[in-house]
C-alpha positions in Angstrom: -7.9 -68.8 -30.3 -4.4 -67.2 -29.2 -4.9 -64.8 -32.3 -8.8 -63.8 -30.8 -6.9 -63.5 -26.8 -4.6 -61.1 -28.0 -6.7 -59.2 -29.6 -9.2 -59.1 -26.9 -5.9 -58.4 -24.5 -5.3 -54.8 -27.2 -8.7 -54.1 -27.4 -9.2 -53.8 -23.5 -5.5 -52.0 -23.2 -7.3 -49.0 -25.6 -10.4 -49.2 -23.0 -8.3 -48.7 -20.0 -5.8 -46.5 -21.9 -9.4 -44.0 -23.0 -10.6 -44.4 -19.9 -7.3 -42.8 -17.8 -7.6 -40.4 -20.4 -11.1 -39.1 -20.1 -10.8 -39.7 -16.6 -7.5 -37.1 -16.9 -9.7 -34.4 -19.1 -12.4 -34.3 -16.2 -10.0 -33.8 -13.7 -8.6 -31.2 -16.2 -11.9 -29.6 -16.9 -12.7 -29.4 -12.9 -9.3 -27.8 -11.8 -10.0 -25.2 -14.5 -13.6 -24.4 -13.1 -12.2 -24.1 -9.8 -9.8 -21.4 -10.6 -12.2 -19.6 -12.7 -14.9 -19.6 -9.8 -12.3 -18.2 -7.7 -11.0 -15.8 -9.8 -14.4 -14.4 -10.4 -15.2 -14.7 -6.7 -12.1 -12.9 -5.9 -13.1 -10.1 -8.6 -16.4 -9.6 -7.1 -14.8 -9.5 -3.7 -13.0 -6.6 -4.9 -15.2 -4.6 -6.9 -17.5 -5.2 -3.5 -15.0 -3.6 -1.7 -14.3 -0.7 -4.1 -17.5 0.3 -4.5 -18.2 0.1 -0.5 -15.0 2.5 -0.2 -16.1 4.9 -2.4 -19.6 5.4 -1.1 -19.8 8.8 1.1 -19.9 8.8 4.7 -23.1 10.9 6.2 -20.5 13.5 7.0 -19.1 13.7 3.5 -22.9 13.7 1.8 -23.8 16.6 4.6 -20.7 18.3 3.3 -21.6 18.1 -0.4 -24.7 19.6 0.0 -23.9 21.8 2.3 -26.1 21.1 4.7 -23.3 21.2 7.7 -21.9 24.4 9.2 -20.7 26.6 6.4 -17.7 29.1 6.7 -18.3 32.7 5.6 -16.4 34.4 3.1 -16.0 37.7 1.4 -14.0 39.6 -1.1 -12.3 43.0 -1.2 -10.0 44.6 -3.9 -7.7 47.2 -3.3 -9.4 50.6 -6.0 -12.8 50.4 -7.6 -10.9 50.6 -11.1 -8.3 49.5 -13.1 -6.1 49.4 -15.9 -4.6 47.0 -17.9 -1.0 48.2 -16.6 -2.2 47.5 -13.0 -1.9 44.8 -10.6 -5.0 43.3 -9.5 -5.1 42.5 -5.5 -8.1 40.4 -4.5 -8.5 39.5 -0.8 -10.5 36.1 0.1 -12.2 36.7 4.0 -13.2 34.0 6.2 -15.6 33.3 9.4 -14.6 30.4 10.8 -17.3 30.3 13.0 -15.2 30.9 15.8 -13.8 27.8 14.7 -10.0 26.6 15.2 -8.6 25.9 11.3 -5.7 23.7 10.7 -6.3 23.7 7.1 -8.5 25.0 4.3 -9.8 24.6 0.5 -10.2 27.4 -1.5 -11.8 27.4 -4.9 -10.7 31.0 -6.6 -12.4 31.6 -10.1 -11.6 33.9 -12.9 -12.0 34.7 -16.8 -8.7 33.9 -18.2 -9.6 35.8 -20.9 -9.5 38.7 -18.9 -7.2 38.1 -16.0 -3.5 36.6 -16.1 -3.5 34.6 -12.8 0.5 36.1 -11.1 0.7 34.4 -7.5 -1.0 34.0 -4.2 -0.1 34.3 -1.1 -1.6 33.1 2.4 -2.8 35.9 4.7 -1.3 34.1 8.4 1.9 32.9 9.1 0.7 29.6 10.4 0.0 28.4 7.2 1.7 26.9 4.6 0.4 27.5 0.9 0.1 25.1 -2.1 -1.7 26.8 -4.9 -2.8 24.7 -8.4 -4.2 26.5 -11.7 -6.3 24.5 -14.2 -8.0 26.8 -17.0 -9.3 30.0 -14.8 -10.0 27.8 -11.6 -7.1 28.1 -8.5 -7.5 25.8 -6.2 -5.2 26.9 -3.2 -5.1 24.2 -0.1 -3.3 25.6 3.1 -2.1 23.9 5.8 -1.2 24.6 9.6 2.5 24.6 10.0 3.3 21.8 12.8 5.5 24.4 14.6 2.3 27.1 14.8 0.7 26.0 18.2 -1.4 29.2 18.6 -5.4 29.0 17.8 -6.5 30.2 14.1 -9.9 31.5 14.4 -10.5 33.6 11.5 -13.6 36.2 12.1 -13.9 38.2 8.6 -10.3 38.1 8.4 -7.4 37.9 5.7 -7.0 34.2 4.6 -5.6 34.8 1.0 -4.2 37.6 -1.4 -4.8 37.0 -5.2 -2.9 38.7 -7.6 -3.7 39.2 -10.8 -2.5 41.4 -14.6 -5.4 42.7 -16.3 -5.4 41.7 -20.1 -8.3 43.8 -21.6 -11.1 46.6 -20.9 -14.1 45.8 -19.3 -15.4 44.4 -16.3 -15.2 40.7 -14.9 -15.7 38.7 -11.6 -13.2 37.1 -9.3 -15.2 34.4 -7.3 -14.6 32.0 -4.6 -17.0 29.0 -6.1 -18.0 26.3 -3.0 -17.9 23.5 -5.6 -16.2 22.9 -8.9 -15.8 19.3 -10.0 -15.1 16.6 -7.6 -13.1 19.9 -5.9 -15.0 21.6 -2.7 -14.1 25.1 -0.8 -13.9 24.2 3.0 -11.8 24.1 6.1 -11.0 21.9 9.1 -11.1 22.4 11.8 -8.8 20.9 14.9 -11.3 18.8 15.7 -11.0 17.4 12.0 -14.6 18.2 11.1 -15.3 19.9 7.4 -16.7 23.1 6.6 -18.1 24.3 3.6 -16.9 27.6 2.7 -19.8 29.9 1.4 -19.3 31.4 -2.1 -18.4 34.8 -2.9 -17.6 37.5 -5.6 -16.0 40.4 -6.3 -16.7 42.8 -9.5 -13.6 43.8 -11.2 -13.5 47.2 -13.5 -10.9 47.6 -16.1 -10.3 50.8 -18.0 
């Protein structure tokens, strides 16, 4: 009989002892879920909020398709022809629309092939310049110095000089391009509203 209680007493020990243990795993098991549901939670939060910042504003979708006011500009070179021990100098025009600019985009595109890109420089002293080459594209942003408190309404005026050393014979194009890439030609005006800045060309002759 004491030989059948004690084993009785072992065999319900290993019950309890399972039980605590399964009863452990669960609360294991259910922690783990948790964090996992709140991890992925937190993911989808963020990706939520991601996406939501990336998407456009109406002003930013007008402004891609250009469908808002659009800034004029033109093109002039200084002699219908060239050789290749010249310097080329392309002027970039802009109507602002008798808007006030405080800064601008520019978009400048050329044949490498053709052209050595040397330096640009901006056309009004309110304006600083920062100028970035990438494979026959300049992009060239400018910005209104805080000192310069005088209106800059550009109508058909100098904005930018281009220069560049001819490499071989034969005629190529020096553009300003509204859109290249994720990269768009516009300025801003004081009132911080975008404008698209038309695209234009000029014909280059080397002899």
């Amino acid at each position: 009989m004491e030989n059948n209680t004690e084993t009785n007493k072992k065999i319900g020990m290993f019950i309890v002892i399972l039980l605590v243990a399964f009863g452990v795993l669960l609360l294991f098991m259910f922690t783990k879920g948790l964090k996992e549901k709140k991890s992925l939670n937190k993911e989808m939060e963020t990706t939520r909020v991601i996406t939501q910042e990336k998407e456009p504003t109406p002003t930013e979708v007008d402004r891609l398709k250009n469908t808002k006011g659009q800034g004029l500009s033109s093109m002039k070179i200084d002699k219908a022809t060239y050789t290749t021990k010249d310097i080329v100098f392309v002027t970039v025009n802009l109507d602002s629309l008798n808007k006030n600019v405080v800064g601008f985009d520019l978009i400048v595109k050329y044949d490498p092939q053709k052209l050595d890109y040397m330096r640009a420089v901006v056309l009004n002293n309110s304006f600083n310049l920062i100028s970035r080459k990438n494979k026959g594209e300049l992009i060239l942003t400018g910005l209104k110095k805080l000192k310069a408190k005088d209106a800059t309404v550009f109508s058909n005026s100098g904005l930018v000089k281009v220069s560049f050393q001819p490499k071989t014979k034969g005629e190529t194009n020096v553009s300003v391009v509204s859109k290249m890439g994720k990269d768009i030609s516009q300025f801003v005006t004081d009132k911080s509203v975008p404008y698209a800045i038309q695209s234009s060309s000029v014909r280059i002759n080397i002899k």
